[in-house]
Rosetta silent file (secondary structure, phi, psi, omega in degrees, C-alpha in Angstrom):
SEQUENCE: XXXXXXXXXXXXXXXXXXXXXXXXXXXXXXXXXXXXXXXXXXXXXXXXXXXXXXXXXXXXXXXXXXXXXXXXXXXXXXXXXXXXXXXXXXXXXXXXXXXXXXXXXXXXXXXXXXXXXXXXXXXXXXXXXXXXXXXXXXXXXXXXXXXXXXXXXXXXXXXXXXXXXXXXXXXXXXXXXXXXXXXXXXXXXXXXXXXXXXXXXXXXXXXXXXXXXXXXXXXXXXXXXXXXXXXXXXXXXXXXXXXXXXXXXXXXXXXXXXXXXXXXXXXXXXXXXXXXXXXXXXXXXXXXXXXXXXXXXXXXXXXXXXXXXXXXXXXXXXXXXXXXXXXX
SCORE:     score description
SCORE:     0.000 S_00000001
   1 L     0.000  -63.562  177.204    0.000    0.000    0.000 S_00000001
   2 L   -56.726  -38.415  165.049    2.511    2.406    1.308 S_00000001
   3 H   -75.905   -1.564  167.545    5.146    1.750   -1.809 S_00000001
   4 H   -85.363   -2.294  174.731    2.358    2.925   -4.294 S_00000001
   5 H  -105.415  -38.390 -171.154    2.254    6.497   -2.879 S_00000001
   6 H   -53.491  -70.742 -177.929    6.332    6.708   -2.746 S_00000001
   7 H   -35.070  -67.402 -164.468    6.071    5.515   -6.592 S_00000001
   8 H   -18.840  -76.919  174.555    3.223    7.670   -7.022 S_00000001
   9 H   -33.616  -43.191  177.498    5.310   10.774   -5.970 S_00000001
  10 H  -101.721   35.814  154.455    8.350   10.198   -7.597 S_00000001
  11 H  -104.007  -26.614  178.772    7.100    9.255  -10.637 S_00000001
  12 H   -74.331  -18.213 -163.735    4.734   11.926  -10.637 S_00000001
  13 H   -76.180  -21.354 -177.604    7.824   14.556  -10.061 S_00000001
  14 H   -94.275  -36.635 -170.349    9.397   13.039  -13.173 S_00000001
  15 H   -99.013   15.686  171.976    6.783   12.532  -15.599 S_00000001
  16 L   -89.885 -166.979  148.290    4.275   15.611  -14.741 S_00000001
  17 L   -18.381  112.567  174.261    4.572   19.388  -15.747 S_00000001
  18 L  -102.542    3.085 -172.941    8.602   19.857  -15.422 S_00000001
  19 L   -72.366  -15.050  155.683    8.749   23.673  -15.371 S_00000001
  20 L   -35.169  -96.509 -167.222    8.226   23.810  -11.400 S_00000001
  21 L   -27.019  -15.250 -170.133   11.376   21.737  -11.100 S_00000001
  22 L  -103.564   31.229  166.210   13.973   24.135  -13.132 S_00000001
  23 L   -79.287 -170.498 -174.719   14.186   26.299  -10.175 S_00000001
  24 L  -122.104  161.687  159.148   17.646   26.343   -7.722 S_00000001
  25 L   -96.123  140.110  171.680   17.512   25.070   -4.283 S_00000001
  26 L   -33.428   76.712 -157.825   17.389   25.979   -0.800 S_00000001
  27 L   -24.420  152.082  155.302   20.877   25.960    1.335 S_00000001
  28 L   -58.402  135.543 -175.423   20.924   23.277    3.989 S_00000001
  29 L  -100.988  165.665  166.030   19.974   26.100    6.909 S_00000001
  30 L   -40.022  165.195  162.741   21.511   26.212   10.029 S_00000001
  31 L  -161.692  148.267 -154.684   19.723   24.247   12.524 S_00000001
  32 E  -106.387  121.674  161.866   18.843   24.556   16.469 S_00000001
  33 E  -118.178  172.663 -152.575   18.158   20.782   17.833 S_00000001
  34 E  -161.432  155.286  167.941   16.319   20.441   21.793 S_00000001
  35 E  -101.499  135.076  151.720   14.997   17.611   23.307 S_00000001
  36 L   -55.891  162.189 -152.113   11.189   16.897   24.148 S_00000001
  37 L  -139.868  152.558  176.072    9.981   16.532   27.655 S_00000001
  38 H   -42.136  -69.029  157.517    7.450   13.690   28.657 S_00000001
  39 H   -33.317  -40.099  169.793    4.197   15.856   28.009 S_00000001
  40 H   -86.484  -30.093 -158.116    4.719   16.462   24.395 S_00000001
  41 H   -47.564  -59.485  178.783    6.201   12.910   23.673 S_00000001
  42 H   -42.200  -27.580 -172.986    2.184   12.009   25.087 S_00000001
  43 H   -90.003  -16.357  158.784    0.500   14.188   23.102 S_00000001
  44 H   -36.805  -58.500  170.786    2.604   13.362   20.327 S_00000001
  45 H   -70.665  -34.503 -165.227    1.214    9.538   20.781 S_00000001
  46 H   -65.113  -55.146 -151.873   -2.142   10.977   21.509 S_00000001
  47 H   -80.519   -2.433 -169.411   -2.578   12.879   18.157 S_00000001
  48 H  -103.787  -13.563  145.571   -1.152    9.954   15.714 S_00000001
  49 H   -33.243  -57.139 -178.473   -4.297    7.860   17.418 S_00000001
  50 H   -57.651  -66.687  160.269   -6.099   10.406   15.910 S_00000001
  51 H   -50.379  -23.848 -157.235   -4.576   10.374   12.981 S_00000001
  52 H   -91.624  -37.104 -146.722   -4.545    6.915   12.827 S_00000001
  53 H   -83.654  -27.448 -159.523   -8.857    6.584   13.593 S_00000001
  54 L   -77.767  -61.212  173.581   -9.199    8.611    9.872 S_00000001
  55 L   -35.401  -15.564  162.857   -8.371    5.109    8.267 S_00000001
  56 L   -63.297  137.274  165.795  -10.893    3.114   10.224 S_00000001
  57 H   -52.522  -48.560 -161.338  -14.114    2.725    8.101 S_00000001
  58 H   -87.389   11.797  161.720  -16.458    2.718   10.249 S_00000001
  59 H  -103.816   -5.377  170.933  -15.412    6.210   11.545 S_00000001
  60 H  -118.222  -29.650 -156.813  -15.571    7.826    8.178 S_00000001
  61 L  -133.632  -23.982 -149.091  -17.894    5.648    6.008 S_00000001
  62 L  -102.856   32.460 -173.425  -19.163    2.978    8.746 S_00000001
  63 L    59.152   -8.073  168.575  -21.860    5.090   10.533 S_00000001
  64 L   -32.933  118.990 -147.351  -19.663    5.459   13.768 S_00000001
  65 L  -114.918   -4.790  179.778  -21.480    8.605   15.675 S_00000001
  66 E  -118.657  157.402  157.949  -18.369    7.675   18.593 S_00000001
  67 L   -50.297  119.762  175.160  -14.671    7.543   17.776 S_00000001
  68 L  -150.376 -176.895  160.168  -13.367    3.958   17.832 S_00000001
  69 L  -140.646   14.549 -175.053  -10.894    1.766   15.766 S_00000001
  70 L   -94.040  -42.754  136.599  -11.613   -1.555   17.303 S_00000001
  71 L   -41.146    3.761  178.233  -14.202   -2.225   15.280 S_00000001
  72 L  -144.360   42.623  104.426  -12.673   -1.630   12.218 S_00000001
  73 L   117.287   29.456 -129.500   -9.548   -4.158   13.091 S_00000001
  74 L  -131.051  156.109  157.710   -7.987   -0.978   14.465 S_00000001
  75 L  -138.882  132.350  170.339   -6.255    0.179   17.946 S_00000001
  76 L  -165.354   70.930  161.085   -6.412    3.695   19.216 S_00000001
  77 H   -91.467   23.067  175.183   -6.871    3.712   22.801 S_00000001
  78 H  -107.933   43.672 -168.421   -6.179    6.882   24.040 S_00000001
  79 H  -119.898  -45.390 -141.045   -8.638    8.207   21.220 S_00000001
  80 H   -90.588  -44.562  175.428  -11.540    5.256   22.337 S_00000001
  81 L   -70.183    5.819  174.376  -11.349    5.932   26.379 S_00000001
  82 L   -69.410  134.773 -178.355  -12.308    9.478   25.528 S_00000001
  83 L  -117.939  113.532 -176.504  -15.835   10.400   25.076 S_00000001
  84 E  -128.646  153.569 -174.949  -16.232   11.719   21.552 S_00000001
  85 E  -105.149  114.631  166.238  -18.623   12.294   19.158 S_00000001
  86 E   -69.340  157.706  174.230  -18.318   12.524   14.572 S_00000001
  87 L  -141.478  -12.808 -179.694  -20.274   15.295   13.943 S_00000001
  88 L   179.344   78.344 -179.429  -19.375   15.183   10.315 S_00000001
  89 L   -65.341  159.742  178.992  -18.011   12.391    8.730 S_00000001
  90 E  -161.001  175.888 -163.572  -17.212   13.057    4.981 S_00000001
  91 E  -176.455   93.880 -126.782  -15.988   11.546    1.731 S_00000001
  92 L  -128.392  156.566  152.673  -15.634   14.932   -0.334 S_00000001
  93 L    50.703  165.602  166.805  -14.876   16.222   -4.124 S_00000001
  94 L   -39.646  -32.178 -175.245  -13.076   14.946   -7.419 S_00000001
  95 L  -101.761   17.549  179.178  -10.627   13.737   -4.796 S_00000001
  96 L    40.579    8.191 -173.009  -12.562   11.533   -2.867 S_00000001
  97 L   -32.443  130.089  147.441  -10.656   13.418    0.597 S_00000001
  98 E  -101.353  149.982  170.350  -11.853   11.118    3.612 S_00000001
  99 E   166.040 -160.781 -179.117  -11.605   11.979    6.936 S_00000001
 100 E  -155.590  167.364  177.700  -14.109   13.056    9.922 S_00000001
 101 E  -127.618  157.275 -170.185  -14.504   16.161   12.205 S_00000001
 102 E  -158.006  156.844 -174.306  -15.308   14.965   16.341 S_00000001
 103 E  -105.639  122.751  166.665  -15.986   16.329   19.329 S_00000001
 104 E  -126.269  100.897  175.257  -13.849   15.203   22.384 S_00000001
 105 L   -41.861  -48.762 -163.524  -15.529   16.199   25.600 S_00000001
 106 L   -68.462  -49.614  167.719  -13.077   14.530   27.594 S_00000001
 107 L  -108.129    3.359 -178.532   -9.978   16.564   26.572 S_00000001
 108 L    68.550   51.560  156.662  -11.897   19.734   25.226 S_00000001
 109 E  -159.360  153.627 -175.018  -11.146   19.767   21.528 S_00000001
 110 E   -82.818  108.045 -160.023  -12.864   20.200   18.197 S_00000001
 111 E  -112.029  102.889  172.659  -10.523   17.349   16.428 S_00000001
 112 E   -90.746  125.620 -178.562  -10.271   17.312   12.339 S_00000001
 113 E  -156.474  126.432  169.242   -8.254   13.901   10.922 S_00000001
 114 E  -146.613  136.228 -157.940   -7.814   13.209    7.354 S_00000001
 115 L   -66.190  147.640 -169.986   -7.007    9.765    5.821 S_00000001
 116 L  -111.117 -151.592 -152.852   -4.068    9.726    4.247 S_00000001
 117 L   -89.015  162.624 -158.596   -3.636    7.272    0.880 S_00000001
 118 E  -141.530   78.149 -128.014   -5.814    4.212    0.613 S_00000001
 119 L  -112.442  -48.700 -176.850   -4.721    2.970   -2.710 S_00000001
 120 L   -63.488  -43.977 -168.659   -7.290   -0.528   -1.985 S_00000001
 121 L   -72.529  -73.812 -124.797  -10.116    1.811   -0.640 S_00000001
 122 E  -142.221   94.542 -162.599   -9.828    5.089   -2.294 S_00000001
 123 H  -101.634   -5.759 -164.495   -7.604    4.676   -5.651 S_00000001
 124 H  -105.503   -6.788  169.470   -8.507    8.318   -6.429 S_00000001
 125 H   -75.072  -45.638 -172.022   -5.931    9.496   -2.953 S_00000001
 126 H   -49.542  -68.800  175.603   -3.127    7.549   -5.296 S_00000001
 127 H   -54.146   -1.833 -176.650   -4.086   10.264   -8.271 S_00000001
 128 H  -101.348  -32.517 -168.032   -4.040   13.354   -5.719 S_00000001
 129 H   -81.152  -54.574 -178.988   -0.381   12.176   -4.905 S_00000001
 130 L   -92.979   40.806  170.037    0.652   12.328   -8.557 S_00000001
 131 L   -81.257   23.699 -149.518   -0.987   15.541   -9.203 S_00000001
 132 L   -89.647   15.199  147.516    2.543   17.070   -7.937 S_00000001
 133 L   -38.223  134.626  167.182    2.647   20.287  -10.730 S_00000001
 134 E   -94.141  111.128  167.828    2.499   23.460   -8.413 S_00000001
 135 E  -110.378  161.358 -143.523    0.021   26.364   -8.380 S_00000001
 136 L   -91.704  175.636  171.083    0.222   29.390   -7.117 S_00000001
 137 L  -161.397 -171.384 -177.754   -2.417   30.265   -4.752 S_00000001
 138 L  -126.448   53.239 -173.854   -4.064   32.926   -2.069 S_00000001
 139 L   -61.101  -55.101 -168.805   -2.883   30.745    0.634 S_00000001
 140 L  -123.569   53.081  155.376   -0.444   32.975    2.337 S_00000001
 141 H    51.926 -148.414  154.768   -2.281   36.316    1.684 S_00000001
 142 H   -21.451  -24.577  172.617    0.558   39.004    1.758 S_00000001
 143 H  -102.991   32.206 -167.896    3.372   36.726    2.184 S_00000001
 144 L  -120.416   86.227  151.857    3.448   35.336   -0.944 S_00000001
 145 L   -96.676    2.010 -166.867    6.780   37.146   -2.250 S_00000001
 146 L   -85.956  -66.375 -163.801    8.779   34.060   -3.311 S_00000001
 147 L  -168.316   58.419  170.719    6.976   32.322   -5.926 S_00000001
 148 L    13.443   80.792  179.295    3.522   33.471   -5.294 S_00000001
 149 L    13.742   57.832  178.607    2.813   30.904   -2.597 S_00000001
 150 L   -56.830  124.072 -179.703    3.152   27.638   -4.977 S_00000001
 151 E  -143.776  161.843 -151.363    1.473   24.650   -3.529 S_00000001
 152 E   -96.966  115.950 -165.815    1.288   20.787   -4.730 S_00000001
 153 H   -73.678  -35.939 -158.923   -1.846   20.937   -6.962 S_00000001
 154 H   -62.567  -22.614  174.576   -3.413   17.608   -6.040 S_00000001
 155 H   -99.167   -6.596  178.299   -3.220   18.534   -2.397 S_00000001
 156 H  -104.411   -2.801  172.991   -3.990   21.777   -2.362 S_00000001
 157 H   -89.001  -54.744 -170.971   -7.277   20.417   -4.825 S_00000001
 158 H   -66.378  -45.920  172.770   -7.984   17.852   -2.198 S_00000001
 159 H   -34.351  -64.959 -149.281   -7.765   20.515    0.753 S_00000001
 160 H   -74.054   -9.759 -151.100   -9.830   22.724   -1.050 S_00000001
 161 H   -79.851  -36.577 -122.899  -12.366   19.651   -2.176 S_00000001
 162 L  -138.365   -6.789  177.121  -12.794   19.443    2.038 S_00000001
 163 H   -66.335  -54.576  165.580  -12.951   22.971    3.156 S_00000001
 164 H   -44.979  -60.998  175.302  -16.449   23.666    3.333 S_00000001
 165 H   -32.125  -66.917 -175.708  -17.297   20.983    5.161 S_00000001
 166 H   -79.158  -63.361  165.757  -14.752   20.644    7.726 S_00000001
 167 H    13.911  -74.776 -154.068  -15.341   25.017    8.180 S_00000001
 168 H   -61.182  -62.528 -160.113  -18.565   24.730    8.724 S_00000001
 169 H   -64.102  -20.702 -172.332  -18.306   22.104   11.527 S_00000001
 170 H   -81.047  -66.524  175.274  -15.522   23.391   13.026 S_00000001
 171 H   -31.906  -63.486  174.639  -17.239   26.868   13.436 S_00000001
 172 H   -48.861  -83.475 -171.174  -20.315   25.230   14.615 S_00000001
 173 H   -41.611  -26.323  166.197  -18.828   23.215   17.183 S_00000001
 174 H   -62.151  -56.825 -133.036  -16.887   26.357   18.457 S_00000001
 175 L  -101.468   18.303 -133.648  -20.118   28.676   18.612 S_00000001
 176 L  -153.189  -64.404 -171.810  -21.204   24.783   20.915 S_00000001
 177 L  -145.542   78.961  171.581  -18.040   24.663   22.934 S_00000001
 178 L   -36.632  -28.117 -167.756  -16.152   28.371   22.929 S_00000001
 179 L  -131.523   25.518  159.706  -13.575   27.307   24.946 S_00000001
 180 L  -104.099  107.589  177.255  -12.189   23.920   22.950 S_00000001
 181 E   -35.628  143.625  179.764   -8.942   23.900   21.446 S_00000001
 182 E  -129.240  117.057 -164.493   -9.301   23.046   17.719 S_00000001
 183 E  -108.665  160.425 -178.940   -6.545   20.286   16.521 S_00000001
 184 E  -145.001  115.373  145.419   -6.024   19.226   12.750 S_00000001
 185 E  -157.432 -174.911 -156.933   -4.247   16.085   11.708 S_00000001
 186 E  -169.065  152.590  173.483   -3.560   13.753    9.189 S_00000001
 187 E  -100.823  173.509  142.985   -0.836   11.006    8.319 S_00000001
 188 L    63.800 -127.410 -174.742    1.133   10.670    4.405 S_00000001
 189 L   -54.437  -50.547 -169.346   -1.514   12.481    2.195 S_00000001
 190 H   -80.723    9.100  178.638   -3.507   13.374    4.917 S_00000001
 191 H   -97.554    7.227 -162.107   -1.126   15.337    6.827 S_00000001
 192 H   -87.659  -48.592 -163.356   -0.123   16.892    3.433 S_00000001
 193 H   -87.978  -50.244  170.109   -4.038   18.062    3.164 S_00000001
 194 H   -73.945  -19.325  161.014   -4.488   18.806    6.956 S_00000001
 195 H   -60.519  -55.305  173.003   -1.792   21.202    7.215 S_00000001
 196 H   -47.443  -29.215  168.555   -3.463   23.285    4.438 S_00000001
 197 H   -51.388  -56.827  169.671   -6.235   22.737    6.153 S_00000001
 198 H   -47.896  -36.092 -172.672   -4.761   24.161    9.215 S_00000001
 199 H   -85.176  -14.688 -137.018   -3.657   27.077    7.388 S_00000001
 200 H   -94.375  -78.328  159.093   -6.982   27.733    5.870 S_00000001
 201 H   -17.528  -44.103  173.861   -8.726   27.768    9.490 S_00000001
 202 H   -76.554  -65.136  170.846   -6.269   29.812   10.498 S_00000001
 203 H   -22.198  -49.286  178.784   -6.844   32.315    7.944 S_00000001
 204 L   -71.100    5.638 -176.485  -10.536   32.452    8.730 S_00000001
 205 L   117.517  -11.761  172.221   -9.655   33.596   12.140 S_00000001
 206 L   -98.219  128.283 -153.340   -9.251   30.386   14.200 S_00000001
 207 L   -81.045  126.479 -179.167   -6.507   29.557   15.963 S_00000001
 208 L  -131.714  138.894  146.229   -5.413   25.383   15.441 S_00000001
 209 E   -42.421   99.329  179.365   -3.073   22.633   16.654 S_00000001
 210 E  -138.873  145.923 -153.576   -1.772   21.071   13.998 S_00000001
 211 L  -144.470   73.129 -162.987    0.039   17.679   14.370 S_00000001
 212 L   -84.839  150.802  178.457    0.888   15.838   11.452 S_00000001
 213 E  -125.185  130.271  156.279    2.995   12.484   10.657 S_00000001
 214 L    85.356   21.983 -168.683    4.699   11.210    7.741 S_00000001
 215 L  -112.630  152.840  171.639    4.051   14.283    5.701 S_00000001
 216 L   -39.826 -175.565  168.568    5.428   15.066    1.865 S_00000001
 217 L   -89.914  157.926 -160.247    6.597   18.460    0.821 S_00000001
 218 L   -96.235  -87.459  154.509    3.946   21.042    0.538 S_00000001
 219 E  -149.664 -141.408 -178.426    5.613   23.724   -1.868 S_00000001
 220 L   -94.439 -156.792 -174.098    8.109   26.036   -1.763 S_00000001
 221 H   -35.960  -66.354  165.441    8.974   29.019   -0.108 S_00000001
 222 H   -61.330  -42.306 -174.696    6.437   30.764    0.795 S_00000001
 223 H   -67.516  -40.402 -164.366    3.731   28.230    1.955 S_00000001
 224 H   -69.645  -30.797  167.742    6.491   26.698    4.250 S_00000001
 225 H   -33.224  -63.591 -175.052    7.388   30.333    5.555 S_00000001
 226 H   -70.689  -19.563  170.085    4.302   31.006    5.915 S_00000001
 227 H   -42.426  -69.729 -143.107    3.017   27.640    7.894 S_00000001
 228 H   -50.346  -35.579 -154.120    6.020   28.350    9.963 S_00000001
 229 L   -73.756   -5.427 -155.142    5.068   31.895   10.508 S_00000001
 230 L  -100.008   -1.810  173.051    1.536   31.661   11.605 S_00000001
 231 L   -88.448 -158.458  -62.697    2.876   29.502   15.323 S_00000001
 232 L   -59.237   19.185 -155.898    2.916   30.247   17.816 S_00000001
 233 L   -95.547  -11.282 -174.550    0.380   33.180   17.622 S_00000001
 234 L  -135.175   28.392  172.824   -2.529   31.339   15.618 S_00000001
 235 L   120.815  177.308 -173.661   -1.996   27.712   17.079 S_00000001
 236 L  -129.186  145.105 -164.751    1.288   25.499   17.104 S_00000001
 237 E   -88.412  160.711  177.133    2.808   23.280   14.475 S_00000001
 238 L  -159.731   75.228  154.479    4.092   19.498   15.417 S_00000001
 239 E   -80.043  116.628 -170.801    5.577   18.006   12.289 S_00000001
 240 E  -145.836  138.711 -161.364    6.997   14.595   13.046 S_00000001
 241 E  -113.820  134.314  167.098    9.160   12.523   10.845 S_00000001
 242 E  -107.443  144.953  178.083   10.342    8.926   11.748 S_00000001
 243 L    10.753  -84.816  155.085   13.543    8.209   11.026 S_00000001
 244 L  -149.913   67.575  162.856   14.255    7.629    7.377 S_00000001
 245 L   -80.674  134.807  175.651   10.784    7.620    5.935 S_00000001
 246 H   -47.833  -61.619  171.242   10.886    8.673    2.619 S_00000001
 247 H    -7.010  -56.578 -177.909    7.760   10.219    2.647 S_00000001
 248 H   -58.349  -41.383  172.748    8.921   13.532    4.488 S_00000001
 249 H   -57.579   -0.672 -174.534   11.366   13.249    1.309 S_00000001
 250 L  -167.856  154.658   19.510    9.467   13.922   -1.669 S_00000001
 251 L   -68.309 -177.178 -147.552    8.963   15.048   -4.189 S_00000001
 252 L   -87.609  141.145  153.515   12.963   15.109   -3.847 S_00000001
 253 L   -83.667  -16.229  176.217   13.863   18.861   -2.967 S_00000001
 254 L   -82.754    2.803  176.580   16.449   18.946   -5.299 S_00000001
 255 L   -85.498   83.822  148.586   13.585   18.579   -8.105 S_00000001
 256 L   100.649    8.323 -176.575   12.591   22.372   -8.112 S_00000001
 257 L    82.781   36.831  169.328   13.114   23.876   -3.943 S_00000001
 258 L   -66.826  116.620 -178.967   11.035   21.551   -2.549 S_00000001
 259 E  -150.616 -179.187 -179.802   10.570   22.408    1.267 S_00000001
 260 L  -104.287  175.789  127.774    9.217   22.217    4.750 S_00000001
 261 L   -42.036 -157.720  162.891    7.936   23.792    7.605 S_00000001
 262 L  -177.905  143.334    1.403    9.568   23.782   10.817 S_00000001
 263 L   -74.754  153.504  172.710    9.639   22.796   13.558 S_00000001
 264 E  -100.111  151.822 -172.852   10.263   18.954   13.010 S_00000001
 265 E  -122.734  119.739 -169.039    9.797   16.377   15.383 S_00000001
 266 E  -144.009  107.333  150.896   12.449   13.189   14.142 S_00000001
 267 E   -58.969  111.487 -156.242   12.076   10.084   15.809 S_00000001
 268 L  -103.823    6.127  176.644   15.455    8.930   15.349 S_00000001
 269 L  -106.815  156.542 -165.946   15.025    5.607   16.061 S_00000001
 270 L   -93.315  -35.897  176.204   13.302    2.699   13.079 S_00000001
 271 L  -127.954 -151.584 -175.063   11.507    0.514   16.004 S_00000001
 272 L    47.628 -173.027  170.468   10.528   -0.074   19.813 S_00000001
 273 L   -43.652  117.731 -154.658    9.261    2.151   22.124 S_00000001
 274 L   -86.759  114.484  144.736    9.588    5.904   21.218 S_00000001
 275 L   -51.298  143.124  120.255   11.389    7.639   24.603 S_00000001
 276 L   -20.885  -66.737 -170.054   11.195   11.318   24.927 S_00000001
 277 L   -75.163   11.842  179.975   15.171   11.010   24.632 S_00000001
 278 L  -124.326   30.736  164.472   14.786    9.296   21.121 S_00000001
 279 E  -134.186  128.967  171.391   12.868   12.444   19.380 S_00000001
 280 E   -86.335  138.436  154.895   14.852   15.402   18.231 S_00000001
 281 E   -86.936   97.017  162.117   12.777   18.994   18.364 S_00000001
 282 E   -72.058   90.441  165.979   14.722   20.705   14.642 S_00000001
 283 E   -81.329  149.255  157.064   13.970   24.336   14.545 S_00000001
 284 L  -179.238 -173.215 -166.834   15.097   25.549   11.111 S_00000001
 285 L  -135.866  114.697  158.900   14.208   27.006    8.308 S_00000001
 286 L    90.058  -56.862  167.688   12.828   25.672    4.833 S_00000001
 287 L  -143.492  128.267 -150.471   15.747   22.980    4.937 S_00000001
 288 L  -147.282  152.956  167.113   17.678   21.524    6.758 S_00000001
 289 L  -121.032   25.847  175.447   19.518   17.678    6.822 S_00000001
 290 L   -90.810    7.434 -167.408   19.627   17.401   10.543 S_00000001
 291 L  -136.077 -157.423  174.066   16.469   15.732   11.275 S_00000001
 292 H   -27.239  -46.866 -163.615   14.607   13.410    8.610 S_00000001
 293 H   -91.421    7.183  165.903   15.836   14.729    5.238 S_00000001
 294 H   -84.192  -33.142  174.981   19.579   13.742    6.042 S_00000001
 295 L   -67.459   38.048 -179.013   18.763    9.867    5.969 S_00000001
 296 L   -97.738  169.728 -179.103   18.783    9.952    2.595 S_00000001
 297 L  -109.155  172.745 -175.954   21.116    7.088    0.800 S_00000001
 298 L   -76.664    1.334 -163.072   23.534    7.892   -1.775 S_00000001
 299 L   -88.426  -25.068  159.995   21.851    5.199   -4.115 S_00000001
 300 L   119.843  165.921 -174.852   18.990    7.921   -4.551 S_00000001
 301 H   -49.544  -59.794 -164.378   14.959    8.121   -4.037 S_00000001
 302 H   -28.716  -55.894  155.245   14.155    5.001   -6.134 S_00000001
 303 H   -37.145  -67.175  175.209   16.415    3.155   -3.580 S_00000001
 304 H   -99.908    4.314  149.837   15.328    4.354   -0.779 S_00000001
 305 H   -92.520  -19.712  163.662   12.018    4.144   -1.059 S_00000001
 306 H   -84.366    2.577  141.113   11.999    0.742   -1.613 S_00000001
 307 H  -117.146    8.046 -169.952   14.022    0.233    1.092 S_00000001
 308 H  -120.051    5.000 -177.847   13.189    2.431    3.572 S_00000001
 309 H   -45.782  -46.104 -177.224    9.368    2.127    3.132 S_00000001
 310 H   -89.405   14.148  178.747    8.653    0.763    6.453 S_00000001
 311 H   -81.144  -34.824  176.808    9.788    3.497    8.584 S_00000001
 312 L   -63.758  -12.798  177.750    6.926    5.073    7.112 S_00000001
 313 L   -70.434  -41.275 -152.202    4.204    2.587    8.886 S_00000001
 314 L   -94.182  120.749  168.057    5.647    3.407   11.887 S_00000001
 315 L  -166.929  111.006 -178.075    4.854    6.666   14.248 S_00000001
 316 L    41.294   54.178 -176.118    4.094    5.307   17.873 S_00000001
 317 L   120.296 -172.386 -154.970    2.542    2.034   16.749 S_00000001
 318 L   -97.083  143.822 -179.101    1.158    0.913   13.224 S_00000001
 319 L  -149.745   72.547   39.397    0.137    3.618   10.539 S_00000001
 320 L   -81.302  -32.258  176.334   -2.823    2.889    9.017 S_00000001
 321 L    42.972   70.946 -169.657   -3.227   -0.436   11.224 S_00000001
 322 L   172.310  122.811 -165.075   -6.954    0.009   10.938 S_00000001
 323 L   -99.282  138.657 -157.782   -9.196   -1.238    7.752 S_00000001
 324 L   -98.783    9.858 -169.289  -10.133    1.290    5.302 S_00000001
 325 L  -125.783  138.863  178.786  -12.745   -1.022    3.807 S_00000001
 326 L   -38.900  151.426  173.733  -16.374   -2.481    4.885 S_00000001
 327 L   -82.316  127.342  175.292  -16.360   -5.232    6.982 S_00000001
 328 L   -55.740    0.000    0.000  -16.772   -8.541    4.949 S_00000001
């Protein structure tokens, strides 16, 4: 499942629209790295539950009106003892976008999670991934001096496919519960399409948590500037990278100034129990090879996504580990 979006990507970066790509690249930037303290590692594990529950069926497609993954061959308990409520499950646009918006009573947040690719489910998430041509957009208002805030059209199609929807509910659930934190996340594709989400939300005036795993490059300059730029003052960013999943890797940055956000959160270790002491906090800017995008091998993407594939499964536990399909 997981080597059909890696293909996807780099295949789409070679054989789509190449005029993105004949740009120069970003220096490796300096970089500040800090350790995590026992309170984010948890919430870290909390939110990739979360992320994890948009791949259960029966929380997007299966009539589920509470969060669960056990029923859909799934584990996410510090998602299941909570007591939450979908309020708007959805299965949106040209782009089929899955995911669900929920209420969690328990910890006091308005919760957004969107599935990331489902190539057996949802064959039309596979086609959003090689959609990888960039358009500009009116993402990052005023700050788009760079390259007039250039974003990865298939994901910035699927965001927008998914806006209304999750909007409305999120507002509604606010004007419900005033004083609930509003989180966004998503693994692979879907953390690619809930950070835009996140910025979108923010834009309309609401401030969100957004706490993504496993995710691709975005665009260029500006959108990652601008991600960066909108924490802490409109919500806080958590980008977390395992070791040397590819994923975080592409499309390649040297195809066209391909970049991130910051900060990154890079679980440096490929299995067992994730410690506090085994995740670096990376501040830096646009690029950097101190965290995730340094594990690359010298044999090149092709290479390392086919061998390095299963790092991507991994972020506190199994990633999707959870069936995206009706129960037989």
């Amino acid at each position: 499942m997981w080597s059909t979006l890696k293909c996807a990507l780099l295949l789409g970066a070679i054989v789509v629209d190449a005029t993105p790509f004949l740009k120069g690249k970003s220096k490796n930037s300096a970089a500040q790295i800090s350790a995590i303290d026992s309170d984010q590692l948890s919430q870290l594990e909390h939110f990739s539950q979360w992320a994890k529950a948009a791949y259960c069926y029966g929380n997007v497609q299966g009539g589920n009106t509470k969060v669960e993954c056990s029923n859909s061959n799934g584990t996410c308990p510090l998602v299941e003892t909570a007591s939450t409520s979908i309020i708007a499950p959805f299965v949106q646009g040209e782009s089929d976008t899955k995911g669900f918006v929920a209420v969690d009573d328990t910890n006091k947040m308005i919760v957004v999670s969107i599935q990331g690719t489902a190539r057996k489910s949802n064959f039309d998430s596979v086609l959003t991934d090689l959609k990888i041509a960039r358009v500009k957009t009116d993402l990052c208002k005023t700050a788009n001096t760079k390259d007039g805030c250039e974003v990865h059209k298939g994901f910035y199609k699927a965001a927008m496919d998914v806006q209304g929807i999750v909007q409305g509910n999120v507002t509604a659930a606010l004007a419900s519960h005033p004083d609930y934190k509003v989180i966004v996340t998503g693994h692979s594709l879907g953390a690619a399409i809930a950070a835009l989400l996140a910025t979108m939300i923010r834009n309309a005036g609401t401030n969100v948590d957004l706490y993504n795993y496993g995710q691709p490059h975005l665009g260029t300059t500006d959108i990652a500037n601008y991600i960066q730029s909108q924490a802490p003052s409109k919500g806080s960013n958590f980008r977390v990278t395992h070791f040397n999943d590819p994923v975080p890797q592409l499309p390649p940055h040297d195809l066209g100034n391909w970049d991130h956000f910051y900060p990154e959160f890079w679980i440096k270790i490929n299995t067992g129990t994730v410690a506090a002491t085994d995740v670096d906090q990376i501040n830096a800017t646009l690029y950097t090879k101190a965290g995730n995008e340094g594990q690359t091998s010298k044999f090149g993407p092709l290479v390392d996504i086919a061998e390095h594939v299963g790092a991507h499964r991994l972020y506190f536990g199994t990633i999707p580990g959870c069936r995206s399909l009706p129960p037989t």
